[in-house]
N, C-alpha and C positions, 0 to 999 in steps of 0.2 A: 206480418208473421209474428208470433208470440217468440219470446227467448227459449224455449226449449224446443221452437221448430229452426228455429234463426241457428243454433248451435250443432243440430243434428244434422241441418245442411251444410256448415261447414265440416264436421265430420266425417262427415258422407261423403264427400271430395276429397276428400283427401286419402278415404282409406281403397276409393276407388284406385289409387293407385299404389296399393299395398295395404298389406295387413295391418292394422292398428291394435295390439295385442295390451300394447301396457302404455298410458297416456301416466303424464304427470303435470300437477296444478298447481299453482301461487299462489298463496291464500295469506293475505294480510291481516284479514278478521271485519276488513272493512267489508262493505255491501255488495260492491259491486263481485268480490273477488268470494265471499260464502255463497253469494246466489250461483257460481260460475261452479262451484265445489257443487253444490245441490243438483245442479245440471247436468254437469258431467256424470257424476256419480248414477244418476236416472239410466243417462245414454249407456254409460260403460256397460251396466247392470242387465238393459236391453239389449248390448251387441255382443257379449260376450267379451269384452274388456277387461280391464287392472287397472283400479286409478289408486295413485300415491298424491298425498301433498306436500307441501315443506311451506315455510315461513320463514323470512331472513329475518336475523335480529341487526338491524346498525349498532346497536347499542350507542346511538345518539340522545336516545328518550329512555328515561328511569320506567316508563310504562312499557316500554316495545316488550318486555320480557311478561310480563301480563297478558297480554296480547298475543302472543307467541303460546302461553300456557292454554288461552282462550280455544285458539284453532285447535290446540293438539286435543284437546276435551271433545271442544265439536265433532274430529276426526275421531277421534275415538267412540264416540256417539254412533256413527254413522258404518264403523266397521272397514276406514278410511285407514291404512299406512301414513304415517304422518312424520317429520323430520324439520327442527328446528334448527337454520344454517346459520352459524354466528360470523360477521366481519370483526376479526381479531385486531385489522390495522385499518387507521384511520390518517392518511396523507395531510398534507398540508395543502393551501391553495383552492380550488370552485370543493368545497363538500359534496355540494350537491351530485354535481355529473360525479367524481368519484363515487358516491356512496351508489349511486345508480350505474355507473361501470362493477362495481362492485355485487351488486345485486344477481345483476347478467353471470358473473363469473360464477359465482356461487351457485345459482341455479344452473347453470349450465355444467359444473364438477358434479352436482346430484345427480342431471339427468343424462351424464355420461356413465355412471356408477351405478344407478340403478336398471341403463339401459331401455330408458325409455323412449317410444317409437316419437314423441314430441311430448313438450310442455307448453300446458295452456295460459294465458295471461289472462286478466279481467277486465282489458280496457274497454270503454266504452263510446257509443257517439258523442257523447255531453265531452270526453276525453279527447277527442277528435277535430272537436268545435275549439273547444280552449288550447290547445296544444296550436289553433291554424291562425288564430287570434295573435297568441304569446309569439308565434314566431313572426307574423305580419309584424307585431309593432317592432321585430328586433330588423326590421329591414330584408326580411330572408327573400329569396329568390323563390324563383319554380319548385327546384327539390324542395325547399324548407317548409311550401305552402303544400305539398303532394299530400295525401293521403297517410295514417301510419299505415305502414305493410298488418296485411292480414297472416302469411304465413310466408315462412323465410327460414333460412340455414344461417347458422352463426355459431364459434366457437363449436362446432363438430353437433349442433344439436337443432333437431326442428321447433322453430316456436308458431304458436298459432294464438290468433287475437280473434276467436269463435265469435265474441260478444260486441261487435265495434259495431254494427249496425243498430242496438240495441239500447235506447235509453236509458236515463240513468236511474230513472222512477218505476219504469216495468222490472227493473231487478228487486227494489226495494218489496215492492206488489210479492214478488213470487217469494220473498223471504217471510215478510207478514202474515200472506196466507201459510205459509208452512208453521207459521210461530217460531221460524229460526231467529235468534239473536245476530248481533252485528254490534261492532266497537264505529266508534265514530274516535278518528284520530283529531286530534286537538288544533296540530298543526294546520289543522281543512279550513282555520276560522284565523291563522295568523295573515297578517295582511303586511309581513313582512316580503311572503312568498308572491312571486310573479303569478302565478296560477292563482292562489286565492283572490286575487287582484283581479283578474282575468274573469273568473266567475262570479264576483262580483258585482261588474262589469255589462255583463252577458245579459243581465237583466235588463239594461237603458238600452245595450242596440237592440236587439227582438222587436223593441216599439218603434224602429227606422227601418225593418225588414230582415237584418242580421241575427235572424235567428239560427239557432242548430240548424235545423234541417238545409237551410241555406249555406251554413259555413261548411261543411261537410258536405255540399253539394259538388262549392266551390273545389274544397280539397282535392275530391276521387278526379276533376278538370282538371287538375295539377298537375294529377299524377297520368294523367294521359297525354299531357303538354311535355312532362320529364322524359315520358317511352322517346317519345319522338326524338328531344334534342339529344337523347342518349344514343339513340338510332344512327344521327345524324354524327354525332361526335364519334362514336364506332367507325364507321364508313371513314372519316378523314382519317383515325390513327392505325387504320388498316392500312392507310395511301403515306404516313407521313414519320410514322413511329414504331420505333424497334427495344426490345431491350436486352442491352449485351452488359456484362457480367452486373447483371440487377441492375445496373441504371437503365432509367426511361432517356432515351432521347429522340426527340422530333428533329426531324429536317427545317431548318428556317426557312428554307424557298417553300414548302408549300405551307409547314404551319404559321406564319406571319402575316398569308394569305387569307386565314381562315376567317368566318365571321367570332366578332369579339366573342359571345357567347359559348360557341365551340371550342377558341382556343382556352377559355379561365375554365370550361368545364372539364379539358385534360388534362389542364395542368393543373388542377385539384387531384382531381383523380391519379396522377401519375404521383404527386406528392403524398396518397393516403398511399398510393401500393408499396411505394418504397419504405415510406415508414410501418407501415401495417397497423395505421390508426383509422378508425371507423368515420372522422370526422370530418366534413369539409372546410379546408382551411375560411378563417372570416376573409368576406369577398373585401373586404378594405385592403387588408393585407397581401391579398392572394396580387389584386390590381398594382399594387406599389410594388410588390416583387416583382411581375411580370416587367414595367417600366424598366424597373433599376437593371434587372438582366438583361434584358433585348440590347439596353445601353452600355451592355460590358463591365457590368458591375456584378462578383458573387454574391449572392444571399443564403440565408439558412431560414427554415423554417417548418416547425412540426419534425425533428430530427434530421431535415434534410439538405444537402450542402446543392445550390441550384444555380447554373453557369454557363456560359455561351463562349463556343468556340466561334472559328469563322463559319459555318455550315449547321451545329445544329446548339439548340438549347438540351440542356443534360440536367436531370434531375437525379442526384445520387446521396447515400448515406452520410450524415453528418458523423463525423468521427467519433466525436464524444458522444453521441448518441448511443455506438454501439462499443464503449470502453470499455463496460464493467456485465457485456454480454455475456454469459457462460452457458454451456448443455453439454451434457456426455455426448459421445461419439457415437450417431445412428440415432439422435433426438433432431427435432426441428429446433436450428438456431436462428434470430430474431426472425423469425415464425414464416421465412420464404426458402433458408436454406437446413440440407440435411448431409453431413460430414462423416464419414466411416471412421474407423480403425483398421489400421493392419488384419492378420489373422493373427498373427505373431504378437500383439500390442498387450501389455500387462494390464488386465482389468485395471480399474478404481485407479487410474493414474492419468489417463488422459482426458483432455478436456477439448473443446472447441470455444477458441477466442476470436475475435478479430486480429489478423493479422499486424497491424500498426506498424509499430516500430521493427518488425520481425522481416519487414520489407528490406532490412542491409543484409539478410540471411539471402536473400535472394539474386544471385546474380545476373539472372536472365529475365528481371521481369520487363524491361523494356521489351525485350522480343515478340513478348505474349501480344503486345497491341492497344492493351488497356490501362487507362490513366493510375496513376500512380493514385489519387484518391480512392479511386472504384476498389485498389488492390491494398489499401490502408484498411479499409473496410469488409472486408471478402475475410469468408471462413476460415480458422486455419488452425491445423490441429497441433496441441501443445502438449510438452511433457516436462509440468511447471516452468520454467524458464528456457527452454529447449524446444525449438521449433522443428515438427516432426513433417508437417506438408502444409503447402498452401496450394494447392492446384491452379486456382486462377493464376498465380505467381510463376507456375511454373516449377516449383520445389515438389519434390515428393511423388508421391503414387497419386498419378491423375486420377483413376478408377474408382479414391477414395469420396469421391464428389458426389456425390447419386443422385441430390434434388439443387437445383438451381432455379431462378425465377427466368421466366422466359417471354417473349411475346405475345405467344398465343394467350399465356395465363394472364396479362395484362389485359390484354384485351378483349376479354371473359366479364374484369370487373368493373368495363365500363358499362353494361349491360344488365351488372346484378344492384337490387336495390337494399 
């Protein structure tokens, strides 16, 4: 299949199941992600469509703003909506996954604002091969070898990866023949980067059999290896796990039972939901926590406070993780729960913190049932210094509680990729 049949078929899927009125695109300037602009723009034109683009600036490279001017030209060429998104702040610690948490974020505020039905990416198989490479040599398991997802919900926004089956030279081809221009980023040739490394690389295996077509074989096997043990992990924490006021906790009689595999895969997953980070904790770690807990020892780790009673292991909020939490009353707080107001409640004064130390305001939370951690950590609405409810506590108007994390919604995200 050429790239503008390859793309139209995943279009075509997708709008099979709704209308696809206004798509929006990432366009870096590089090859892969103009030929994907050139495409879409064809499709949209053909189905009656909207396509917008945007371009993140890191403002890591004195060129990205060059680059950024480059696209909006093109787009404007072409009679393309165009938006250059700037990251303001730049964290300390890995850049990289920040600046690419960051990316996501950005794109994702756009294509919530602009309202668009999904944003397209421009990754590709060549992307697909080196991303199953880099993660092989980092030791990764089944998930880390799967497939990238082709299309997926994240941060309230659909994304779709049209061009993954698609070489990284057939893109080039279709920019050529059009006479479209393309930046070559600098960084493609630093061999500081684990990926330039990788593609490097990719040349010497090819001539032992490890070519694309084969890594990317391997991958999509991965990701049918993953359905399975996901499958399977589902099916035990339907039998073994519950979660009562947002902690995960499994029953040891039958999660101790499990095979190794299924138990580090829930309690991965039980550690991303509580903290509501995308990541799976490194299996080094995740292995020495499990040990040290089973053995009656707390640990923390990824925000999260993890501990064994006599009967079950409990995965709940790390305290300080959720210290300097804040969202008005009737926003999502640390992004599982949602906390009212009064009717009565003076606009612009009330806040939702973590309860914490506002636990001595609470006379009866013993009663409630749940650990004195669980309710250090739990919602609770504030009027500055003056604790106005904690529900899970027991304080205040229960009613004002509306979203809590629950079971069933755990057990949804063992299933989602």
């Amino acid at each position: 299949m050429t790239p503008d049949t390859v793309l139209a078929d995943a279009l075509h899927r997708v709008r099979a199941g709704g209308p696809v009125l206004r798509l929006g695109v990432a366009v870096s300037g590089g090859g892969d992600s103009m030929a994907l602009l050139l495409l879409a723009q064809d499709w949209c034109r053909e189905n009656g469509a909207e396509l917008l683009a945007a371009t993140v600036d890191h403002k890591l490279r004195a060129a990205a703003a060059g680059e950024a001017k480059f696209v909006q030209e093109a787009c404007t060429s072409l009679a393309v909506p165009h938006e250059t998104l700037t990251w303001q702040t730049q964290p300390e610690g890995n850049l990289q996954d920040a600046a690419r948490r960051a990316r996501y974020d950005l794109l994702a505020e756009w294509g919530l604002r602009q309202k668009l039905d999904a944003v397209l990416l421009g990754h590709t198989a060549d992307d697909q091969a080196e991303t199953f490479v880099m993660r092989l040599a980092r030791g990764s398991g089944v998930d880390g070898l799967a497939a990238m997802r082709t299309d997926w919900r994240d941060r309230d926004v659909r994304w779709l990866r049209p061009l993954l089956p698609v070489d990284r030279a057939s893109l080039r081809h279709v920019l050529t023949a059009r006479g479209q221009r393309w930046v070559d980023d600098p960084s493609n040739e630093d061999t500081q980067f684990d990926r330039v490394r990788v593609r490097q690389a990719m040349q010497q295996l090819s001539q032992i059999g490890l070519d694309r077509t084969r890594l990317t074989d391997t991958a999509a096997r991965m990701s049918l290896a993953r359905d399975a043990l996901s499958w399977i992990a589902h099916d035990a924490a339907r039998r073994f796990a519950k979660v009562h006021g947002g902690d995960v906790q499994f029953a040891l009689a039958g999660f101790g039972d499990l095979p190794t595999e299924t138990r580090h895969r829930l309690l991965a997953q039980a550690i991303n939901y509580v903290s509501s980070t995308p990541y799976r904790p490194r299996y080094g770690a995740l292995r020495a926590l499990e040990g040290d807990v089973l053995s009656g020892r707390t640990r923390t780790l990824q925000g999260c406070l993890i501990s064994r009673d006599d009967d079950r292991l409990v995965i709940g909020r790390e305290p300080r993780a959720v210290a300097t939490l804040e969202a008005e009353p009737g926003a999502c707080w640390d992004k599982r729960w949602v906390l009212g107001a009064p009717d009565h409640a003076k606009a612009g004064r009330l806040q939702v913190k973590a309860l914490a130390e506002g636990i001595q305001h609470c006379e009866n939370w013993r009663a409630t049932g749940y650990a004195r951690n669980t309710l250090l950590t739990a919602p609770a609405l504030w009027d500055g210094d003056q604790l106005i409810a904690a529900p899970l506590a027991g304080f205040g108007e229960m009613s004002l509680l509306s979203r809590a994390p629950n079971t069933e919604e755990f057990l949804s995200t063992i299933l989602s990729h």
